[in-house]
N, C-alpha and C positions, 0 to 999 in steps of 0.2 A: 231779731238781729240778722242782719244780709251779711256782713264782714267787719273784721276786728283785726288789730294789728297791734302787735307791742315791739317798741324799738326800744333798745339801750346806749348807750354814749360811754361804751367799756375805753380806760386809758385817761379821761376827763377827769381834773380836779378834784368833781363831787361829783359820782354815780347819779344820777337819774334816769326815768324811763318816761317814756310820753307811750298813750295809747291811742288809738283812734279807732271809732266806732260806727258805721253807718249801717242804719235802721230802715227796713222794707219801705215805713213811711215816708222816708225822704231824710227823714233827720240823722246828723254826722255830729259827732259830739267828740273835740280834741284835747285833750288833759295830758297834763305830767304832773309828775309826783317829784315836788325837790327835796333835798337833808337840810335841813333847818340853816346847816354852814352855808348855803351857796346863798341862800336869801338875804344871810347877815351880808355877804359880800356884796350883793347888788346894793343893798342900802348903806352900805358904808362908801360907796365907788363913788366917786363925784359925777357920773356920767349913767345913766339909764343904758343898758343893754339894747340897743333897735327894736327888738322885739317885745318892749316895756314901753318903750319912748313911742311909740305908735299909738297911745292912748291903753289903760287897765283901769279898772277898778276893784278896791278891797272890798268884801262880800262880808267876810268871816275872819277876825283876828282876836282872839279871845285872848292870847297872851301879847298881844301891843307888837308882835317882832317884825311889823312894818312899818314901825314909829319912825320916823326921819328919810322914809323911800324918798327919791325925789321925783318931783311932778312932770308929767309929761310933757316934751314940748309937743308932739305930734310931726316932727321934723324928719324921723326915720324915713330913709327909705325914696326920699325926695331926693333927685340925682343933681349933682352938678355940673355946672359946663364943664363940657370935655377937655383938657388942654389939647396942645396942636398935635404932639403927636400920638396920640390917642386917636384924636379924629381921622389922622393920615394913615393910620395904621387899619381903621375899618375899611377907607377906601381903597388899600392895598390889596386887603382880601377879601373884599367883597368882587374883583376883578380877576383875582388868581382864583376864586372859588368861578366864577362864569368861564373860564379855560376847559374846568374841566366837568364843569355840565356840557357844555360845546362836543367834548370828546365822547361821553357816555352816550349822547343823542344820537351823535352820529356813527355809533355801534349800536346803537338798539337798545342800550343797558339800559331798562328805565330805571329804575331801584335807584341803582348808585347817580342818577340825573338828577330825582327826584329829591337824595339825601341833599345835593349836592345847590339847588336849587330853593326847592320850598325850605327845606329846614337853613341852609347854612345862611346863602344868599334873603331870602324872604325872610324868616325871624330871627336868624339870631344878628346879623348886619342890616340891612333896612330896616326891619322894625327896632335897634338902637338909632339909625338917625330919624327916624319917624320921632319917638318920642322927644330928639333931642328939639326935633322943630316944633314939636308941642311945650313942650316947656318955654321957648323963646316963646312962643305965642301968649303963656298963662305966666309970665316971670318965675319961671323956675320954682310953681309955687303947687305943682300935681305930686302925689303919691299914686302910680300904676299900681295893679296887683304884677303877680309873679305871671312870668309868659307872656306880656301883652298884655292885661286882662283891663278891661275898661278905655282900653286906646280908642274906640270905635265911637265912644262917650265926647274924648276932648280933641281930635283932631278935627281938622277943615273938613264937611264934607264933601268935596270934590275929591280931595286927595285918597279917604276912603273908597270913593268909587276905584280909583285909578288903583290899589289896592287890591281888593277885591279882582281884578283883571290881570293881575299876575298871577292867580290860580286856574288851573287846569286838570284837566283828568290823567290819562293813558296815553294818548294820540301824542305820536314821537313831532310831528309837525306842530301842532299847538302847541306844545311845551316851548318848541323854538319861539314862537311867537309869545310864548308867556317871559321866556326868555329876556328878549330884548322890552317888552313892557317892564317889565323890574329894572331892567338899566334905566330906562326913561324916568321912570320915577324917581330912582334912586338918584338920579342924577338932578332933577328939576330938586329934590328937597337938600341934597348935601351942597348945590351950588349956594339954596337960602341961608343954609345953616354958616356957611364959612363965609359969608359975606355979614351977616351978626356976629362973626367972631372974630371977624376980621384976619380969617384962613384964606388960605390959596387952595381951591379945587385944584384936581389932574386931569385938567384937561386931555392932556398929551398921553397920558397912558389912557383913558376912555377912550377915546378915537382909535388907538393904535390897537385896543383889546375890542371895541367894537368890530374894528375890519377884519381882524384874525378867527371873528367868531363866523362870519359872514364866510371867509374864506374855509373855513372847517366844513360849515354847512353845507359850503358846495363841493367839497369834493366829490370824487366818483365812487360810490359805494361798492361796487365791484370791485375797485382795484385792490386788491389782497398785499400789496406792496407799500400805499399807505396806510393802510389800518396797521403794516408790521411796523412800518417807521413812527407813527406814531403812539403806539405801543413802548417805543423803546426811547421816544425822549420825553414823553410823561408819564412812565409806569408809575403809579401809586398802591 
């Protein structure tokens, strides 16, 4: 055994524990232990819990107390179109989060650039309209894993490559360049997606957050008077 883990759901209707197990060979083996009441409950619910409705099979029921489960559709988990302001709302912050990668860069901060970039901008806002364009593509008919996982499977490949090119290493200069790659994308795939949903992009806020980044960029690094002014109208 390499590592093992026991979690609890203390506060929860019905006490259970799930364990998790991964073996030097490779093998990970994930179990919970439920009280007999929680199970009556899933099968009484008119509706499969997500994490059932994903597809299971009964193995072992000696005493019948999964007689009447209901069958999976395999539906869990399959996303559906965004409504409007869902969608406006990613493209809001996916433009106030490039603000202030703009700002860390051009202090040197890579860390807080990098949160603010690869994680905010790159997976958690582009890769939601990545897959929203994937799904218009498959009709709305993909289950992703968790994080992204199998995105690389059903998207266009071009769009992957252009992907892929908004990661970078350390170098404060690349990142800017990685930078404005992520706008580019983000912006060719959320133009597709609101014209299938018959959204309005922001144009007008892209352009006006594009120049602002451009003008960050070039400030003068030396000057100790904006890096305080700017400090003080976007401290975070």
């Amino acid at each position: 055994m390499l590592w093992t883990s026991t979690r609890t759901n203390p506060g929860a209707p019905c006490e259970r524990f799930a364990r998790i197990t991964q073996y030097e060979d490779g093998l990970k083996i994930d179990f919970s232990v439920w009280p007999i009441e929680l199970l009556s409950k899933v099968v009484a619910d008119p509706v499969l819990p997500d994490f059932l409705d994903i597809g299971y099979k009964v193995l072992v029921d000696k005493d019948n107390l999964t007689e009447g489960i209901k069958p999976p559709t395999y539906r869990a988990f399959i996303p559906s179109p965004p409504d409007e302001a869902i969608y406006q709302d990613v493209i809001g912050e996916f433009f106030h989060e490039a603000t202030s990668v703009a700002k860390h860069l051009w202090r040197g901060d890579l860390i807080p650039a990098k949160y603010n970039l690869d994680f905010m901008m790159i997976y958690d806002l582009l890769r939601r309209m990545l897959e929203w364009q994937m799904e218009i593509d498959h009709n709305w008919d993909i289950k992703l894993g968790a994080y992204g996982k199998g995105l690389k499977k059903w998207v266009r490949p071009e769009i992957w490559v252009e992907l892929e090119r908004c990661f970078t290493g350390a170098n404060i200069e690349e990142n800017w360049v990685a930078l404005y790659k992520t706008i580019d994308l983000f912006r060719k795939v959320s133009v597709e997606v609101s014209q299938h949903l018959g959204y309005t992009y922001q144009y007008e806020l892209d352009r006006r957050v594009v120049q602002y980044l451009h003008s960050v960029e070039n400030l003068d690094r030396l000057d100790q008077s904006i890096s305080s002014r700017i400090w003080t109208t976007s401290r975070i």
